[in-house]
Phi, psi and omega in degrees: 000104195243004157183125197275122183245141190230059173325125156218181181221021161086024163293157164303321166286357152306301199293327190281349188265313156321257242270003157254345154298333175278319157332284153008275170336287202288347169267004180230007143067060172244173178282122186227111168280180207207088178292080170262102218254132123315111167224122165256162214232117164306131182225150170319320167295337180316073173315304208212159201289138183261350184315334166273352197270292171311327175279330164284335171315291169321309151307312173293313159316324166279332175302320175287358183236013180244329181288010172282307190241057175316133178242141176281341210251149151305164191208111184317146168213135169234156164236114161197186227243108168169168157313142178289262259248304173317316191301307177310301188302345247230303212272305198315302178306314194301302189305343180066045213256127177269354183208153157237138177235139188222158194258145129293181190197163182093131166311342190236040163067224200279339142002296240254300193313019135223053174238049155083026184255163174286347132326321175302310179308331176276317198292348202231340191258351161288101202253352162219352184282077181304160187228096157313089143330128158235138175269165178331128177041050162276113186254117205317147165210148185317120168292104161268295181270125159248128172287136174228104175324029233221123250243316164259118191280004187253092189261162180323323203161174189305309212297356184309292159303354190300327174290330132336308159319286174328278194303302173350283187287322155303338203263294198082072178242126035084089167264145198240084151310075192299118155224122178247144185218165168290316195217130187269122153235196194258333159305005184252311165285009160269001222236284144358278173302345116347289149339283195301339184312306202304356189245029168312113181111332201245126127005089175226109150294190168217162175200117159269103175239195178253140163293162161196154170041241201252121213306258119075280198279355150314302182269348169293327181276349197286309191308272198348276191346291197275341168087033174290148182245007184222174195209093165246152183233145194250109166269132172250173211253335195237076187044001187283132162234142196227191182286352166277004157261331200266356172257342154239037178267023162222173178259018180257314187283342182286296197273029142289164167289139140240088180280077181254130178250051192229165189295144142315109157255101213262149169256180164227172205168158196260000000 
C-alpha cells in the first residue's frame, strides 16, 4: 500500500480516519495525502468569485486539523474545487492511490456509510480502489483477526484480495473466512477451499455454515466469535449478489441496524 489517500472534511470522525491512516502509513512506510473538496454554489447576485476567499479558508483548516495528528513522516495536502464524491474518486484514481481511508458517523456505526454519505458514494462509484470506513471513536489497534465475509464464491481472481493479503501480512492478522449458503454441499466447499488457497502463507480459518434467519446479526455474531478487529467485504461491480449487496442494497434494508463497530474494509471485484 504505498500510498494512503484520507478524504476529510475537518471533522472529528475525519480526524479519527487520519489517525488510523497514519498507523496505517507507518506500517507499510507508505505515501499519505490528506484530501479536501470545496463546492460553491453560484447565485446570480454573485458580483465577484468567492473561490480564493474559500481556498484559503480551506487552507487555514487543514493546518488546524493536521496539527490535531502531528506526523514525523510528511504528509501530503491537496484542496480543491468540486462535488466530494467525483472528485475523490477522480484524485484517488489519477494519484494512484492504493488504500482510500475514510470516517463514518452515527450511532449505528457502519449503517451510516451507504445511507447516501459521501462515503457510501466513493465506495460505490470506486471501481477498483478498496475503502476503509472507520467509525465513530474507533480508537487504533494492532489488527490481529480480520473477519472476511463473503457470500459468493466467484470472485474475479487472486488480485481481488491482495489488499487483504497486504494488511494480513503486515499485520500477522489472522483471516477468519465466514461463508453461509442455504443448503451445504461439497461444491461450496470446494469453492471455499479454493478462496482460502489465496492466503497460502497466512494464518486463516474457514466457517461453511447454512444460513439462518437474519444475515445483519449472523456476521455480527460471526465477527464477536473470531475477537475481529476489522471487518472485510467484497463488492460487486457486475450484478453478482454477495453479502455487501444483500445487506446494503435497498433503503429498506439500510435501516436495519448494522451496528458492527469495526473498520470496513470493502473490496471489489467483477
Amino acid at each position: 500500500m504505498k500510498k494512503i489517500l484520507v478524504p476529510t472534511d475537518f471533522s472529528g470522525n475525519a480526524l479519527n480516519a487520519l489517525l488510523y491512516a497514519k498507523e496505517l502509513a507507518c506500517k507499510f512506510d507508505s505515501h499519505l495525502t490528506v484530501l479536501h473538496t470545496f463546492q460553491v454554489i453560484k447565485r446570480s447576485d454573485m458580483l465577484v468569485s468567492i473561490d480564493d476567499i474559500l481556498y484559503e479558508e480551506a487552507e487555514k483548516d487543514m493546518a488546524a486539523f493536521l496539527e490535531k495528528a502531528p506526523s514525523k513522516n510528511p504528509v501530503g495536502v491537496k484542496i480543491t474545487k468540486g462535488d466530494a464524491i467525483s472528485s475523490i474518486v477522480s484524485y484517488a484514481r489519477d494519484w494512484g492511490a492504493s488504500l482510500i481511508v475514510m470516517g463514518t458517523q452515527g450511532a449505528s456505526g457502519l449503517k451510516e456509510v451507504f445511507m447516501g454519505s459521501t462515503t457510501g458514494g466513493v465506495i460505490r462509484h470506486t471501481h477498483h480502489i478498496p475503502v476503509l470506513s472507520i467509525p465513530e471513536n474507533f480508537a487504533p489497534r494492532p489488527i490481529q483477526n480480520i473477519a472476511f465475509a463473503i457470500a459468493n464464491m466467484n470472485l474475479s481472481g487472486e488480485e481481488a484480495i491482495e489488499p487483504l493479503r497486504e494488511l494480513a501480512r503486515r499485520f500477522d492478522a489472522k483471516v477468519h473466512i465466514f461463508h453461509s449458503v442455504k443448503d451445504k454441499d461439497e461444491a461450496d466447499k470446494a469453492k471455499l477451499m479454493e478462496t482460502a488457497s489465496w492466503l497460502e502463507g497466512l494464518p486463516y480459518t474457514f466457517s461453511l455454515e447454512e444460513e439462518r434467519g437474519n444475515l445483519h446479526e449472523t456476521i455480527k455474531a460471526f465477527v464477536k466469535s473470531v475477537d475481529a478487529d476489522m471487518l472485510c467485504l467484497v463488492r460487486r461491480k457486475h450484478g453478482t449478489i454477495g453479502f455487501f449487496e444483500r445487506l446494503f442494497k435497498t433503503s429498506a434494508t439500510l435501516q436495519e441496524a448494522f451496528h458492527c463497530e469495526l473498520p470496513l474494509l470493502v473490496l471489489h471485484s467483477e
